[in-house]
N, C-alpha and C positions, 0 to 999 in steps of 0.2 A: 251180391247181385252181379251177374255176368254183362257183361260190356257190348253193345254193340261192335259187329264190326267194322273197322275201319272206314269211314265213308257214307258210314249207315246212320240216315238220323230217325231209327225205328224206334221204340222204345214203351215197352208194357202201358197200357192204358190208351195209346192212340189209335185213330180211328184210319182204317183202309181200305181200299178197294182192290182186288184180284185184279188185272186189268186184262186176262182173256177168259174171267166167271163174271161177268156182270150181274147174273142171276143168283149168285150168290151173297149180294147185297154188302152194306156193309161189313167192316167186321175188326173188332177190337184186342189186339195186340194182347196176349196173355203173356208173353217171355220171350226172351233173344235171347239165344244159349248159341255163341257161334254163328255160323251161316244157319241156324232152324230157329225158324221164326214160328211162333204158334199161336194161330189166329181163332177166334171165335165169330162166326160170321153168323148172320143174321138167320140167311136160309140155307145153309150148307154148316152150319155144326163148329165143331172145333176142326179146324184144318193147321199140319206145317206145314211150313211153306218152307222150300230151297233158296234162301236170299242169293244164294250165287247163279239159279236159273230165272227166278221170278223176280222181279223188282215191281213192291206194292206201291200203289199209287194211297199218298196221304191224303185224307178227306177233313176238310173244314169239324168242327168240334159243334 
């Protein structure tokens, strides 16, 4: 299993928020490969995300 990056406490099964998609609801952590984060959000699908442009906001469980 691939490692967060340095700094990153993201990690498969956590729950996020986009912070400029709010309408994309939440969305739960499928992989951290690298700076590609790859989320499944609620109302927008599976989305990656760029950790070195985007930084997800963690949401309560």
């Amino acid at each position: 299993m691939a490692m967060p990056p340095a700094g990153s406490s993201l990690e498969p099964g956590m729950w996020v928020r986009h912070p400029d998609r709010p309408d994309w609801g939440r969305g739960q952590v499928q992989s951290v490969i690298g700076q590609r984060v790859t989320v499944n959000f609620e109302e927008a699908g599976k989305v990656v995300i760029n950790a070195a442009v985007i930084t997800l906001d963690p949401v309560p469980d």
